[in-house]
PyMOL commands that place a pseudoatom at each C-alpha (Angstrom):
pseudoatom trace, name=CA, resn=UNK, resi=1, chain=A, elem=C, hetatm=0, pos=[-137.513, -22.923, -55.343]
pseudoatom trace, name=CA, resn=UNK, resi=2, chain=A, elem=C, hetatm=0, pos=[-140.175, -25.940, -54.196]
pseudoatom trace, name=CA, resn=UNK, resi=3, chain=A, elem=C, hetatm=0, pos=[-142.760, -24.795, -56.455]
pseudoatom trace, name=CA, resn=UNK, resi=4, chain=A, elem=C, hetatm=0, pos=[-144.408, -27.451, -58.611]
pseudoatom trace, name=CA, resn=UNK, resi=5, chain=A, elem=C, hetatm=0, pos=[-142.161, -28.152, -61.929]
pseudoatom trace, name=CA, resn=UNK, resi=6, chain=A, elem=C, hetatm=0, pos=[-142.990, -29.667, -65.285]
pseudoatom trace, name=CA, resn=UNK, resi=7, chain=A, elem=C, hetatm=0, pos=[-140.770, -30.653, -68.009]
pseudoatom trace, name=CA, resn=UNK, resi=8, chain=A, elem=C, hetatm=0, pos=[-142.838, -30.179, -71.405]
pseudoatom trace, name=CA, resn=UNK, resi=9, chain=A, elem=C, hetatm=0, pos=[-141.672, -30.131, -75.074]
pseudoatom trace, name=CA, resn=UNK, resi=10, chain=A, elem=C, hetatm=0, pos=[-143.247, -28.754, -78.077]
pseudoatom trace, name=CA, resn=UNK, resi=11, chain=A, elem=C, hetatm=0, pos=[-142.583, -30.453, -81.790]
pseudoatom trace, name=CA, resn=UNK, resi=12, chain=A, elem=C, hetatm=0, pos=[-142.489, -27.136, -84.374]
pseudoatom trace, name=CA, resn=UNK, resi=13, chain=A, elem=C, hetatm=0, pos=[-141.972, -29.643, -87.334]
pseudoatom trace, name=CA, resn=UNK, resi=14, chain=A, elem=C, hetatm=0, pos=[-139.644, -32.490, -87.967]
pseudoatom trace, name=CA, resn=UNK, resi=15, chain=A, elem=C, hetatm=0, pos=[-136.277, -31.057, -87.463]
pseudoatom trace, name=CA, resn=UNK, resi=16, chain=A, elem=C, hetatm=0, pos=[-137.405, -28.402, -84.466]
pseudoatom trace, name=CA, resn=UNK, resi=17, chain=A, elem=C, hetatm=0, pos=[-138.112, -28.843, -80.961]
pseudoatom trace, name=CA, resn=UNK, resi=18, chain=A, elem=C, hetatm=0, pos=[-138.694, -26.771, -77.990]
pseudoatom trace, name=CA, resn=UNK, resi=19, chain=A, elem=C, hetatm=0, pos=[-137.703, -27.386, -74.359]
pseudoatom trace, name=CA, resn=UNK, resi=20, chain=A, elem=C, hetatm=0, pos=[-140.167, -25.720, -71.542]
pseudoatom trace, name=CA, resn=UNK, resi=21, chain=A, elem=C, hetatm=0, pos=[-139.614, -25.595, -68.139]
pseudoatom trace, name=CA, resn=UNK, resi=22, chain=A, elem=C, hetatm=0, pos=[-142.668, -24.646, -65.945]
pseudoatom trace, name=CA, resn=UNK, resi=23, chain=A, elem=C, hetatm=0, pos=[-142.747, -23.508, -62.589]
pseudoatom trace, name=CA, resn=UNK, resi=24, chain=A, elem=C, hetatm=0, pos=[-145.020, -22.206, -59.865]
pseudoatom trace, name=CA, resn=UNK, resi=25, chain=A, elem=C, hetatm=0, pos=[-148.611, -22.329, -61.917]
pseudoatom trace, name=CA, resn=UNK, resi=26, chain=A, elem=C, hetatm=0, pos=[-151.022, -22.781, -59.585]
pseudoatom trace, name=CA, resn=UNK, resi=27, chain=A, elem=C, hetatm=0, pos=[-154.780, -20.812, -59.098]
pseudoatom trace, name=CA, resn=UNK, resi=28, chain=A, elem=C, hetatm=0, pos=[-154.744, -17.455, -60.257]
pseudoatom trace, name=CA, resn=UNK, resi=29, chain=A, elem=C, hetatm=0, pos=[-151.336, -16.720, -60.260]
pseudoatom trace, name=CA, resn=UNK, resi=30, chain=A, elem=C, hetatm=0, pos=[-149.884, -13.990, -63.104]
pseudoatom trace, name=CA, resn=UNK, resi=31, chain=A, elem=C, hetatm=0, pos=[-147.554, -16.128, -65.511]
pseudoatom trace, name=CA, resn=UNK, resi=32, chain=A, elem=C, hetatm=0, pos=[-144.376, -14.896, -67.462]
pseudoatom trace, name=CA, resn=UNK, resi=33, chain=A, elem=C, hetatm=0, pos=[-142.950, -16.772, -70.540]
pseudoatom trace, name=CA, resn=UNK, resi=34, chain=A, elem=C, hetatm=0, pos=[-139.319, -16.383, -70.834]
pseudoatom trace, name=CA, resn=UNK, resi=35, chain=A, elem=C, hetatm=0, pos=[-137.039, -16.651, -73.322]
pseudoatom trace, name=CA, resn=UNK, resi=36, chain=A, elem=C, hetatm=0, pos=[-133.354, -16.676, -73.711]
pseudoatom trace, name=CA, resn=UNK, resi=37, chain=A, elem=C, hetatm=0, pos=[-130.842, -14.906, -74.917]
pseudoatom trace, name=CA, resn=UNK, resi=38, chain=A, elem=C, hetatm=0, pos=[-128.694, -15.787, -78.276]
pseudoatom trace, name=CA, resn=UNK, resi=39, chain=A, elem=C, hetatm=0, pos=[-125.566, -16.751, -75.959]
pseudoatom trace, name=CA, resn=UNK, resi=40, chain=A, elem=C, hetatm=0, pos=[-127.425, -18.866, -73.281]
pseudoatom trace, name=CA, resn=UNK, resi=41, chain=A, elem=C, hetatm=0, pos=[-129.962, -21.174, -73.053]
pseudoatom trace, name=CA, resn=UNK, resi=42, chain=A, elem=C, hetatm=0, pos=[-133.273, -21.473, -69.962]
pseudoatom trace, name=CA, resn=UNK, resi=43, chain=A, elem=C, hetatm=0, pos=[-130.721, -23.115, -67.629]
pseudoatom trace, name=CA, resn=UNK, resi=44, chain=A, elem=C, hetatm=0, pos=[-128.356, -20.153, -67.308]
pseudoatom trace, name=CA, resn=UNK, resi=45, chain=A, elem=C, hetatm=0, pos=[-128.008, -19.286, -64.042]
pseudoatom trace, name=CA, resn=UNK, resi=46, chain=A, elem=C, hetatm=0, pos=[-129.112, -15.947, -64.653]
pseudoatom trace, name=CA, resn=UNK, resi=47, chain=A, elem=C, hetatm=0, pos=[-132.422, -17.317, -65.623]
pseudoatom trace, name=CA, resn=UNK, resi=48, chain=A, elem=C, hetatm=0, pos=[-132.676, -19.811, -63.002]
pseudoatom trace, name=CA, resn=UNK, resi=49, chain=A, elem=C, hetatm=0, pos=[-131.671, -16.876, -59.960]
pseudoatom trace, name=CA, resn=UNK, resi=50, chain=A, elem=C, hetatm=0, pos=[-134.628, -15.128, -61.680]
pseudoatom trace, name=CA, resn=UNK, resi=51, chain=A, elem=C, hetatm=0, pos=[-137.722, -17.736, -61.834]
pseudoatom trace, name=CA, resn=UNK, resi=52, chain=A, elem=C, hetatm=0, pos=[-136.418, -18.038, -58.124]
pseudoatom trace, name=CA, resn=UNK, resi=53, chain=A, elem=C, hetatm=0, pos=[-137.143, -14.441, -57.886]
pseudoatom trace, name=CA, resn=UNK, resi=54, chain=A, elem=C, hetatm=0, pos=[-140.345, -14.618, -59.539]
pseudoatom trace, name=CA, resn=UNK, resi=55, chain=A, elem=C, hetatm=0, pos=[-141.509, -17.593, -57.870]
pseudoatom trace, name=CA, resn=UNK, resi=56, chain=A, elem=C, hetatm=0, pos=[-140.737, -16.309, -54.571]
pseudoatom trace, name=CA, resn=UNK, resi=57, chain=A, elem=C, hetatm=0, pos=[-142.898, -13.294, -55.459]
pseudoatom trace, name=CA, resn=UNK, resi=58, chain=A, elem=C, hetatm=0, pos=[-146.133, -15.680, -56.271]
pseudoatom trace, name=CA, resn=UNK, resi=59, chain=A, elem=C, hetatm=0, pos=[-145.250, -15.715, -60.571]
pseudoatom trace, name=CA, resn=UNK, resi=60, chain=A, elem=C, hetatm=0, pos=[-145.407, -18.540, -62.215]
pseudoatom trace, name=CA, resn=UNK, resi=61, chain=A, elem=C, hetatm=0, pos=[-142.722, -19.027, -64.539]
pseudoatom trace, name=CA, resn=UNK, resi=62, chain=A, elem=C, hetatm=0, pos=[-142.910, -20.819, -67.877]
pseudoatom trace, name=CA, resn=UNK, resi=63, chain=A, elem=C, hetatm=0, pos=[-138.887, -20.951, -69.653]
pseudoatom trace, name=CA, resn=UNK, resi=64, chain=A, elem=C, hetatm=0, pos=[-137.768, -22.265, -72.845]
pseudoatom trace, name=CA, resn=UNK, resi=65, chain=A, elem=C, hetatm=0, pos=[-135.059, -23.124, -75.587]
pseudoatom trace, name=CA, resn=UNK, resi=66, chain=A, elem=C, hetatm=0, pos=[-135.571, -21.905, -79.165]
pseudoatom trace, name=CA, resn=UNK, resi=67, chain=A, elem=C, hetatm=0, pos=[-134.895, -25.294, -81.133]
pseudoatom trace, name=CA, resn=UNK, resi=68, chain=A, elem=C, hetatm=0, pos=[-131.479, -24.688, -81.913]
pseudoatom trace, name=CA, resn=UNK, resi=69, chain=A, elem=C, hetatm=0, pos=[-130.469, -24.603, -77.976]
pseudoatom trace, name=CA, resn=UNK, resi=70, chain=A, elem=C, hetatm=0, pos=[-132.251, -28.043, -78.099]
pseudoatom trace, name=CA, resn=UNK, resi=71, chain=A, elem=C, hetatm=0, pos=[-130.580, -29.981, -80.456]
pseudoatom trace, name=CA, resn=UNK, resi=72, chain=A, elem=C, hetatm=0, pos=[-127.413, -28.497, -79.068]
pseudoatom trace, name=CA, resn=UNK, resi=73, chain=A, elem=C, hetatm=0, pos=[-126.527, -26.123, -81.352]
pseudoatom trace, name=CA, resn=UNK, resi=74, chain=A, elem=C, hetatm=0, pos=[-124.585, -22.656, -80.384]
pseudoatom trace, name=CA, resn=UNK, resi=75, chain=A, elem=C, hetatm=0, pos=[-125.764, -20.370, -83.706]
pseudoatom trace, name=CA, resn=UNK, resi=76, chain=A, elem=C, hetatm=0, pos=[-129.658, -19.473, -83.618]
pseudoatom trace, name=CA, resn=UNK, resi=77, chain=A, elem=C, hetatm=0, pos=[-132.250, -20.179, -86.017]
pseudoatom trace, name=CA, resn=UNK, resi=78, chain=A, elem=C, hetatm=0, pos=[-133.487, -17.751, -88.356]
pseudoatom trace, name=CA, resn=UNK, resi=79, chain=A, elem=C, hetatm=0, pos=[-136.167, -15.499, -87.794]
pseudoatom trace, name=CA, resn=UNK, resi=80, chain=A, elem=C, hetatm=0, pos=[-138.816, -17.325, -88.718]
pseudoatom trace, name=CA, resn=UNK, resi=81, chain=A, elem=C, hetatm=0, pos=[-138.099, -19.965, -86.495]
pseudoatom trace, name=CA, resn=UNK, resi=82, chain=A, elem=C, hetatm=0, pos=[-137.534, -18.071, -83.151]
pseudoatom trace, name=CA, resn=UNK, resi=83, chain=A, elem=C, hetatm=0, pos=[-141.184, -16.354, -84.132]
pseudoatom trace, name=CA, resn=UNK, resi=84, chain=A, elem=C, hetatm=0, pos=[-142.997, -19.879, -84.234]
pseudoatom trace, name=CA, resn=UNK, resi=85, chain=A, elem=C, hetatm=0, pos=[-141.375, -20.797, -81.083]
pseudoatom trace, name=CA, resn=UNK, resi=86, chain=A, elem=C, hetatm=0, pos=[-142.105, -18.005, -78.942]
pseudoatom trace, name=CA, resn=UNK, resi=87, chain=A, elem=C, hetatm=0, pos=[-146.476, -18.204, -80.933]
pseudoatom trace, name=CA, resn=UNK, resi=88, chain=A, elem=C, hetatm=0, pos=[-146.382, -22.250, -79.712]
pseudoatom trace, name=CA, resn=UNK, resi=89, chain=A, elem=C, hetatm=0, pos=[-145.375, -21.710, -76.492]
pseudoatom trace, name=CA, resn=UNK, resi=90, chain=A, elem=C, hetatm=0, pos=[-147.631, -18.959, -75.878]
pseudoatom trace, name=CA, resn=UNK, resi=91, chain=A, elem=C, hetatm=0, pos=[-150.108, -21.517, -77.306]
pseudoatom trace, name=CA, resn=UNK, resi=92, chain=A, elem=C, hetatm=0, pos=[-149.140, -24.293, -75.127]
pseudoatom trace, name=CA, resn=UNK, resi=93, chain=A, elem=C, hetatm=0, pos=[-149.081, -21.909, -72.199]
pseudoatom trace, name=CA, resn=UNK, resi=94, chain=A, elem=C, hetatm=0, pos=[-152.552, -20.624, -73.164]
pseudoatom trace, name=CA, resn=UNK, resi=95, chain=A, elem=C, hetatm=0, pos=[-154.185, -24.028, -73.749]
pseudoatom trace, name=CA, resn=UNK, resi=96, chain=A, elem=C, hetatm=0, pos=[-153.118, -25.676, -71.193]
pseudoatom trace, name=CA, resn=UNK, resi=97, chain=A, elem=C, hetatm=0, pos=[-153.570, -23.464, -67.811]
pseudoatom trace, name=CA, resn=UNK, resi=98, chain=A, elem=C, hetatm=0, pos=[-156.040, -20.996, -69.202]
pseudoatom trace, name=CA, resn=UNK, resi=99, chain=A, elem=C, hetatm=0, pos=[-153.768, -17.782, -67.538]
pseudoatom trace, name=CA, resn=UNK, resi=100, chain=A, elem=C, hetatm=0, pos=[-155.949, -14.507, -66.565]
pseudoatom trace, name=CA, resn=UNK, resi=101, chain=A, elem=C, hetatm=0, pos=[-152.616, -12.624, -66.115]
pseudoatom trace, name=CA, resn=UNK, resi=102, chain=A, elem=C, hetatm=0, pos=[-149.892, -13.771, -69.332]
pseudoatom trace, name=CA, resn=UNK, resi=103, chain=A, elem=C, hetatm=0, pos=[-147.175, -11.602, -69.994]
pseudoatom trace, name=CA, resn=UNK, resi=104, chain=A, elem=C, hetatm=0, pos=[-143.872, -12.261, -71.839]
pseudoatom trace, name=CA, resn=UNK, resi=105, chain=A, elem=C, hetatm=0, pos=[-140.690, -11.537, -72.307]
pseudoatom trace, name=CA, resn=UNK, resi=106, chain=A, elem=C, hetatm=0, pos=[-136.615, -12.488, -71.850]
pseudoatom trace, name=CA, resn=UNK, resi=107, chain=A, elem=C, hetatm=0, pos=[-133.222, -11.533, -72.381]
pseudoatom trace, name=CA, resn=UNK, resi=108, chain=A, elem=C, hetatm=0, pos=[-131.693, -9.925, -75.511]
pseudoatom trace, name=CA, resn=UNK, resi=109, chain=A, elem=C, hetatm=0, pos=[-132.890, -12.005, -78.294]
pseudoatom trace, name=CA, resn=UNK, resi=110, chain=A, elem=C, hetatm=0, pos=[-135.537, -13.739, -76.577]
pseudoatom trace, name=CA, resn=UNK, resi=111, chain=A, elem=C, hetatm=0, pos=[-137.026, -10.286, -75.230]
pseudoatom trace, name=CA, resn=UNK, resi=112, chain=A, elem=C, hetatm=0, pos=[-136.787, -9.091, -79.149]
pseudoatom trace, name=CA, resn=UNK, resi=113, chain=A, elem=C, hetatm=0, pos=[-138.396, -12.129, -80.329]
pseudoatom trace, name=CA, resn=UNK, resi=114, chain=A, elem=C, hetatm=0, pos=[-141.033, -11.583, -77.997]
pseudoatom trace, name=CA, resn=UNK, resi=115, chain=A, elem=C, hetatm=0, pos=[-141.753, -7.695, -78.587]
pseudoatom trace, name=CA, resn=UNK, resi=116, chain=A, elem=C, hetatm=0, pos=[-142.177, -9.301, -82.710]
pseudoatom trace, name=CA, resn=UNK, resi=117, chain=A, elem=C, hetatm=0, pos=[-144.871, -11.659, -82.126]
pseudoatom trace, name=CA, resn=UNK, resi=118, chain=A, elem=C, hetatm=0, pos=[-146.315, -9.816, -79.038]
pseudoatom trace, name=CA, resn=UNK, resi=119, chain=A, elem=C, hetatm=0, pos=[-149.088, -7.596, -81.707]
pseudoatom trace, name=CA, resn=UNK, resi=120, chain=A, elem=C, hetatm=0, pos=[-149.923, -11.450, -82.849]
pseudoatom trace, name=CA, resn=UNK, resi=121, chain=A, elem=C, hetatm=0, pos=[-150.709, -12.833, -79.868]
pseudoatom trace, name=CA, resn=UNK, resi=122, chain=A, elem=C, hetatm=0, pos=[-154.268, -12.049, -78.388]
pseudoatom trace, name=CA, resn=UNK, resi=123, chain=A, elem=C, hetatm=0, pos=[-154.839, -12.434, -74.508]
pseudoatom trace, name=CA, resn=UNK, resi=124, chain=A, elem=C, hetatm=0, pos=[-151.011, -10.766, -73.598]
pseudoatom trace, name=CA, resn=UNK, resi=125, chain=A, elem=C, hetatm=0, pos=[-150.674, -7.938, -70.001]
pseudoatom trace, name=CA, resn=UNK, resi=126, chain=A, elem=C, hetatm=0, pos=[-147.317, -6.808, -70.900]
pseudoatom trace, name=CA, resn=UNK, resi=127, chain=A, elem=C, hetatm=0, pos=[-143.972, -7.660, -71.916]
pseudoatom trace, name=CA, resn=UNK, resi=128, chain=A, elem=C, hetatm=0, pos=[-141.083, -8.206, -69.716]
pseudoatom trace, name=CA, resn=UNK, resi=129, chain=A, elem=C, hetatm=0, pos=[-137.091, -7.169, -71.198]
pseudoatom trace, name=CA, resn=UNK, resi=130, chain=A, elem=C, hetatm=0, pos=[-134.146, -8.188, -69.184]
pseudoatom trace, name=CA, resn=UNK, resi=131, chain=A, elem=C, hetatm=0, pos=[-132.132, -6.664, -71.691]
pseudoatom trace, name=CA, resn=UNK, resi=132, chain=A, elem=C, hetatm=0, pos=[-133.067, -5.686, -75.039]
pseudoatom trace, name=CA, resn=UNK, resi=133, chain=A, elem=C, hetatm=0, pos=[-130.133, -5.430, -78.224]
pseudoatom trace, name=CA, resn=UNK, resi=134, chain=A, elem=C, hetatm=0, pos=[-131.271, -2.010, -79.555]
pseudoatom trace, name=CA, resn=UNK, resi=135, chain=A, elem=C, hetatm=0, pos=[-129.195, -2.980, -82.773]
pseudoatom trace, name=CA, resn=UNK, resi=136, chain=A, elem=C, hetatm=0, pos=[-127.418, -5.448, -84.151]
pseudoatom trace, name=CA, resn=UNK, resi=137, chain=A, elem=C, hetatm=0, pos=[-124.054, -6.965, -83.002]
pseudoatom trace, name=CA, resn=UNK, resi=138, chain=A, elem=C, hetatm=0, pos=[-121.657, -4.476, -84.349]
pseudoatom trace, name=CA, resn=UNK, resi=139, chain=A, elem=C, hetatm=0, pos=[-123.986, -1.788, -85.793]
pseudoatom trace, name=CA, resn=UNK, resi=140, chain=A, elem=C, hetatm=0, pos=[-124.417, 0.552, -83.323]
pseudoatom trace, name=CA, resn=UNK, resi=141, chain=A, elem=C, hetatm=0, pos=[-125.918, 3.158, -86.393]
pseudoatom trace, name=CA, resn=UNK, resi=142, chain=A, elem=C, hetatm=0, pos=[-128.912, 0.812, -86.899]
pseudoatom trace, name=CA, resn=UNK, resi=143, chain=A, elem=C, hetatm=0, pos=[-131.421, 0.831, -84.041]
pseudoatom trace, name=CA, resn=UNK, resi=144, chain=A, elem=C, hetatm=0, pos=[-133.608, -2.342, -83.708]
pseudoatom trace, name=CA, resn=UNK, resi=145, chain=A, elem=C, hetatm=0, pos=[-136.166, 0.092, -81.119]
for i in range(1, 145): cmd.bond("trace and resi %d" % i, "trace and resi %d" % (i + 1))
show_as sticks, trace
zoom trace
């Protein structure tokens, strides 16, 4: 992985912060957002063997940490909070290199999150699930499809 790398961070409000960690934009190049999963955080190394993936394939990769990964903590936020994330960095992402090709996505939680604010979100190819919780821990009767 020697594409180009750039450690941003995004300030929701006063208690909430979010870690990014961009790789490979350059030209015209499709971009996927990725988010993590409730267990893990953007430096897994499940996420990092698959920005080297994506890299490798000419994707640039833009990861982050919901706020609570941030400031260290292991339970996620609420709801809410994951939703703002995921709009901000899409935002930031947006703003900032002007993608023709933006799709998002991530594992478990993160690719839920994303699937919610996807309809929000103008500008968006596709989304991207590397696992998906199709109901909640220990309900296997309630469907989250």
């Amino acid at each position: 992985m020697s594409a180009r790398t750039e450690n941003l961070s995004i300030e929701l409000d006063s208690r909430n912060k979010v870690e990014l960690i961009v790789q490979g934009i350059e030209g015209d190049r499709p971009i996927l957002v990725l988010a993590h999963g409730a267990g893990n955080d953007m430096r897994h190394p499940f996420f990092e063997q698959i920005a080297g993936g994506l890299l490798d394939a000419g994707i640039g990769v833009v990861r982050f940490n919901f706020p609570y990964r941030t400031a260290g903590r292991k339970i996620p936020d609420r709801e809410p909070v994951l939703r703002k994330a995921w709009v901000e960095v899409v935002h930031l992402v947006q703003r900032r290199y002007a993608p023709d090709s933006l799709f998002i996505g991530g594992k478990s939680m993160g690719g839920r999150i994303a699937a919610l604010v996807a309809p929000e979100l103008a500008g968006l190819r596709g989304l991207v699930f590397l696992g998906y919780p199709l109901h909640p821990p220990g309900k296997p009767d309630q469907l989250r499809d």
